[in-house]
C-alpha positions in Angstrom: 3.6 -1.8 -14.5 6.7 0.1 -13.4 5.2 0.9 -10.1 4.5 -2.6 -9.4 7.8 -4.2 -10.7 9.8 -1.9 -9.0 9.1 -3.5 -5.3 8.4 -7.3 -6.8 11.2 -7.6 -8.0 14.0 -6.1 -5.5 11.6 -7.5 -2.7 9.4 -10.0 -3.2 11.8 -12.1 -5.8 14.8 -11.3 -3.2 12.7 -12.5 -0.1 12.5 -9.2 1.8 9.0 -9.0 1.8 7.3 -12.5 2.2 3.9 -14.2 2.0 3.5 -13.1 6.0 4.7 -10.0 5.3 2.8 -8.7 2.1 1.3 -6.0 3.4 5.0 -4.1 3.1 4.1 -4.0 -0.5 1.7 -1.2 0.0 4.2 1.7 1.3 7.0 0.0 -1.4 4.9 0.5 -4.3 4.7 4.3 -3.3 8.2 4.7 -2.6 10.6 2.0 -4.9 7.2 2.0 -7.4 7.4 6.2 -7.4 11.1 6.4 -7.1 11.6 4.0 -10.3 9.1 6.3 -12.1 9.9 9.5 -11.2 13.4 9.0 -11.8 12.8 7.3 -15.8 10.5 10.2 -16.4 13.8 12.5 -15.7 16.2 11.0 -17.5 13.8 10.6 -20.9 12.9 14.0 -20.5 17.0 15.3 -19.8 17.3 12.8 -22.4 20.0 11.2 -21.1 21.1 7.1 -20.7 21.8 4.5 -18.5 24.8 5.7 -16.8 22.6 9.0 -15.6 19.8 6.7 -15.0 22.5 4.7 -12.9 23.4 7.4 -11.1 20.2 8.7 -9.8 19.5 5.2 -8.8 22.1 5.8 -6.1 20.8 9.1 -5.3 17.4 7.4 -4.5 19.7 4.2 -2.3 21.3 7.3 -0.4 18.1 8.9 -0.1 16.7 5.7 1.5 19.6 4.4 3.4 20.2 8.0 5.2 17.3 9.9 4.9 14.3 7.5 5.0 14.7 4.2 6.4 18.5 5.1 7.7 19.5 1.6 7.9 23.0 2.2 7.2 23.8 4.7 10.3 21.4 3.7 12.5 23.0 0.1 14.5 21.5 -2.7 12.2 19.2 -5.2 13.4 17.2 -8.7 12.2 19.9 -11.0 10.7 22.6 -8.7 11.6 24.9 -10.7 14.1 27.0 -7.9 15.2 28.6 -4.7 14.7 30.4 -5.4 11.7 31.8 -3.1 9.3 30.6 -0.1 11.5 32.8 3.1 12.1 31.9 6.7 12.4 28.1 5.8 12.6 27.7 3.7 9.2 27.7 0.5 8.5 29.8 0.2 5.7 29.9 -2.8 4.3 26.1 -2.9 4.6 25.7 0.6 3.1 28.0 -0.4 -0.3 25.8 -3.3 -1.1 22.9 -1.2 0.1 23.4 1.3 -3.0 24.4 -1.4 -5.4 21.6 -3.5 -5.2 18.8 -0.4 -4.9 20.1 1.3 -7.6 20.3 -1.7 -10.1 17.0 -4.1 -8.9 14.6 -0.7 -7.7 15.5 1.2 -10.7 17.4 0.0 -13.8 16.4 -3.5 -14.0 12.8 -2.6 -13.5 12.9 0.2 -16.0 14.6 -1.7 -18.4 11.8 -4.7 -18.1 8.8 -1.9 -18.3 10.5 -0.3 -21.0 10.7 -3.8 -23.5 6.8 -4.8 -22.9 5.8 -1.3 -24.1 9.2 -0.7 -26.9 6.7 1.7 -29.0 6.8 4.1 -25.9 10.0 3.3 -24.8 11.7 7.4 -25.7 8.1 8.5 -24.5 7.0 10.6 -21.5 4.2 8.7 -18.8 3.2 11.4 -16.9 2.5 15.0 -17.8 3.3 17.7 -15.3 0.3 17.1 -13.1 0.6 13.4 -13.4 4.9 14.0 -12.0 3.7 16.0 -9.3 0.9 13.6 -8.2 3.6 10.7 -8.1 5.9 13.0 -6.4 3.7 13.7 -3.7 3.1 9.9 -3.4 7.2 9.2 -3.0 7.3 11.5 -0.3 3.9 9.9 1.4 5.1 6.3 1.0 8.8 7.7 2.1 7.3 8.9 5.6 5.5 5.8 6.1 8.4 3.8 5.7 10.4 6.1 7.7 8.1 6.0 11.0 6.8 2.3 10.4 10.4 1.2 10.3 12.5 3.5 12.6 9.8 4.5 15.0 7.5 1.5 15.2 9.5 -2.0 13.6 12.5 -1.1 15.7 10.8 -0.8 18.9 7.8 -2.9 18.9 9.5 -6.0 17.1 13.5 -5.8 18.0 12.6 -3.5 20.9 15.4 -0.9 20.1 14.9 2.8 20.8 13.6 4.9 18.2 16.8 6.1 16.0 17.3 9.9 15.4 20.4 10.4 13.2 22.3 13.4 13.6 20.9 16.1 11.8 24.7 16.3 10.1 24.3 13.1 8.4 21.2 14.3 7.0 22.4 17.6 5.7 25.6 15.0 4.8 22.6 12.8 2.8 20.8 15.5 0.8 24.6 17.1 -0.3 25.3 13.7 -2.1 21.9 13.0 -3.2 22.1 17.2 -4.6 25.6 16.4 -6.5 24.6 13.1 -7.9 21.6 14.5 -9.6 23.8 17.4 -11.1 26.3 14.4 -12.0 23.4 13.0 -13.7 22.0 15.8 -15.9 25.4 16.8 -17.2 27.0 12.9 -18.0 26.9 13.0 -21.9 24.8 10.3 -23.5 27.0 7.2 -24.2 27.4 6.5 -27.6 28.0 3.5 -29.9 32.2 3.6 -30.1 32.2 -0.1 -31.1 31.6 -2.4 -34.3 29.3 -5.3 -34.0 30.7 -7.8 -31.3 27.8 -8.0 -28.5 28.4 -11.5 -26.9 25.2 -13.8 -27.6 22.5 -13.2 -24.9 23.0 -16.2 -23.3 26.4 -15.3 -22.3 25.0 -12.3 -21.2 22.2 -13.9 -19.2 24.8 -17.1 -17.5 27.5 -13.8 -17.1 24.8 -11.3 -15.1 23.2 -14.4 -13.3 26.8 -14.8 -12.1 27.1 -11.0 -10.8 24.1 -10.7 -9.2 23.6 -13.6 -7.1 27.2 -12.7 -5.7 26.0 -9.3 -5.5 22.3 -10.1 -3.6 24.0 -12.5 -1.1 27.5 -10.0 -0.4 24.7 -8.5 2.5 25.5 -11.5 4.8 28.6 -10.3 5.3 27.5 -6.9 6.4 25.4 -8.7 8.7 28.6 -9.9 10.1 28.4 -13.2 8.9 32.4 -13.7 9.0 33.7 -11.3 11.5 37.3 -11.8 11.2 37.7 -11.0 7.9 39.0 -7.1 8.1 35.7 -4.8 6.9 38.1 -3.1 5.0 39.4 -6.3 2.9 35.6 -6.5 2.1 35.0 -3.3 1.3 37.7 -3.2 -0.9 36.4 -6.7 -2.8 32.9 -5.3 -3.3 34.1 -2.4 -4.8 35.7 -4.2 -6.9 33.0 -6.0 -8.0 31.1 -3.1 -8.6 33.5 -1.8 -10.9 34.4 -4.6 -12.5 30.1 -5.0 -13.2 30.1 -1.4 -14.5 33.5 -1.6 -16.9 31.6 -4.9 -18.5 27.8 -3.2 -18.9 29.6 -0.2 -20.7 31.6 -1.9 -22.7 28.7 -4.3 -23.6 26.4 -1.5 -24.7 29.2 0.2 -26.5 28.9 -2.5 -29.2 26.6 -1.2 -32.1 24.6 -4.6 -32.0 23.5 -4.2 -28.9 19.8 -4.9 -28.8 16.7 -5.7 -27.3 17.8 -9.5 -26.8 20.7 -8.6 -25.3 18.6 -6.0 -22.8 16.5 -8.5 -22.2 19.0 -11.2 -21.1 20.3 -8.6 -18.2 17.1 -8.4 -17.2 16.6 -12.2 -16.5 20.2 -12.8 -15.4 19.2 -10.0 -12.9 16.1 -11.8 -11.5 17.6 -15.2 -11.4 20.3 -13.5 -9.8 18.2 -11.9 -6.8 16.1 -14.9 -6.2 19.1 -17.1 -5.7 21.1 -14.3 -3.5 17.7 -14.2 -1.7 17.8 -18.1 -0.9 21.6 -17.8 0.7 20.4 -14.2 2.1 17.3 -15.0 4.1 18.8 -19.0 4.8 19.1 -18.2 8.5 16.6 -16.0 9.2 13.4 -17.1 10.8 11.2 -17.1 8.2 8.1 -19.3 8.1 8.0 -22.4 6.2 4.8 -20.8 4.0 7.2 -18.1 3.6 9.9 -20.1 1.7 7.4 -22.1 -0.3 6.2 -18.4 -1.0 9.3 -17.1 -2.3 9.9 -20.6 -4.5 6.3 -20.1 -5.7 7.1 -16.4 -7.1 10.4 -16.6 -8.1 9.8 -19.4 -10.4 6.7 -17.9 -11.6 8.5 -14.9 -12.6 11.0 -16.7 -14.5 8.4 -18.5 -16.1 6.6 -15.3 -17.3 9.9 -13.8 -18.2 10.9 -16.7 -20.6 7.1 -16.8 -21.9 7.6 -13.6 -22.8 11.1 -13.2 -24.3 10.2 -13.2 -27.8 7.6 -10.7 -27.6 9.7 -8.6 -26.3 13.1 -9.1 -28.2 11.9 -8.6 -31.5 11.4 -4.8 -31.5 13.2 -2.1 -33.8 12.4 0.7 -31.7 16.2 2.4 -30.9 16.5 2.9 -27.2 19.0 5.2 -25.6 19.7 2.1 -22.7 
């Protein structure tokens, strides 16, 4: 399930991958669908929370973004009007939102989700040793698949750009960050309860992350350059904002002892309503294929139809959950 919901949601929801394009799927399922697991199997068994979960997230948006795909050095392309935001070989603006998005819709929302359809296994481990190393070895296949379809073959053939080749410092740069995030990760404390009951309902939770996120899928138009005068900086500076002000409300939410599976659950649908109406502003000017847009109404309201078919199945559970 995990495998699956990783790419569906923070693709096929979004928009990125379309009924044209469905095929994509195949190399996402090995690399978002591995990288979600393999980074929920570490943190249950460091046995750690959200906030270390978080953080490896971005370790795996750094990992793609630099190392993999290395859309945020290399110049951007497809809806990307101009240069915007870029300086010193990264495109800044595009790389924040980058590492917001694929941290929260590739990893945490999807692990949450997986986590309340199966609450009895929640604390457990999937995969035994072999089973890690088989899904490892499956990351690193889909990652090199991804890497050459999209920097050696999509870049060329379809936007006829030369093939990018980074420099080998912003690699080294890359796998430094990615090293200290996961050491970041395994010794960040396990949050604790500090709070008496006073969890808002979940439907302020659900209306208040809705809010957040489709803000938060559609801030990429403006590291495509979609309003060039406005300083990069100035937009920097409000995303990161954003960001924090996202973080300071999710830890001070799941500080409240009555903080529950309702509650979880509601992120997890203000998340998905969030993407899919970020996606419909995202992809608004791109030249997508009428079947396409019917495809990604199709889906995204199916989706929220499961997800609210499913809410009390998956809200009623006692199980403790260190999320």
């Amino acid at each position: 399930m995990l495998l699956l919901l990783a790419p569906i949601i923070s693709e096929l929801l979004y928009g990125a991958v379309r009924v044209s394009t469905l095929f994509v799927l195949i190399p996402e399922i090995l690399t978002w669908g591995c990288g979600a697991l393999i980074i929920r199997e570490t943190v249950r068994r460091w046995k750690k929370g959200w906030t270390s979960m978080l953080l490896l997230g971005i370790a795996i948006a750094v990992a793609e973004e630099w190392v993999i795909q290395q859309t945020s050095i290399a110049p951007l392309v497809g809806l990307a009007k101009n240069a915007y935001g870029r300086a010193g070989g990264v495109n800044w603006v595009y790389f924040l939102w980058a590492v917001g998005y694929e941290s929260v819709w590739v990893v945490m929302l999807p692990v949450e989700l997986t986590e309340l359809l199966f609450p009895a296994r929640r604390n457990e481990f999937w995969l035994r040793t072999r089973g890690f190393v088989i899904v490892s070895i499956a990351f690193l296949l889909g990652a090199f698949m991804a890497w050459y379809g999209w920097t050696q073959r999509a870049r060329v053939k379809i936007f006829h750009m030369p093939p990018y080749s980074p420099p080998p410092l912003y690699i080294l740069g890359a796998l430094a960050v990615i090293g200290l995030l996961v050491l970041v990760a395994y010794f960040l404390p396990l949050p604790r309860k500090t709070r008496e009951d006073g969890a808002p309902s979940p439907w302020i939770v659900t209306s208040t992350i809705t809010v957040l996120a489709s803000v938060w899928a559609a801030f990429v138009v403006l590291g495509f350059g979609a309003f060039p005068r406005v300083p990069y900086q100035a937009t920097l500076a409000g995303g990161l904002a954003w960001c924090i002000l996202t973080f300071a409300l999710m830890r001070r939410w799941t500080s409240f002892c009555d903080w529950n599976d309702a509650h979880r659950f509601a992120v997890v649908l203000g998340g998905v309503l969030g993407c899919s109406i970020g996606g419909f502003v995202t992809f608004k000017t791109g030249a997508a294929l009428r079947i396409d847009w019917i495809g990604k109404a199709v889906f995204d309201t199916a989706a929220v139809g499961w997800l609210r078919l499913i809410r009390g199945r998956v809200t009623v559970s006692s199980v403790p959950s260190r999320q």
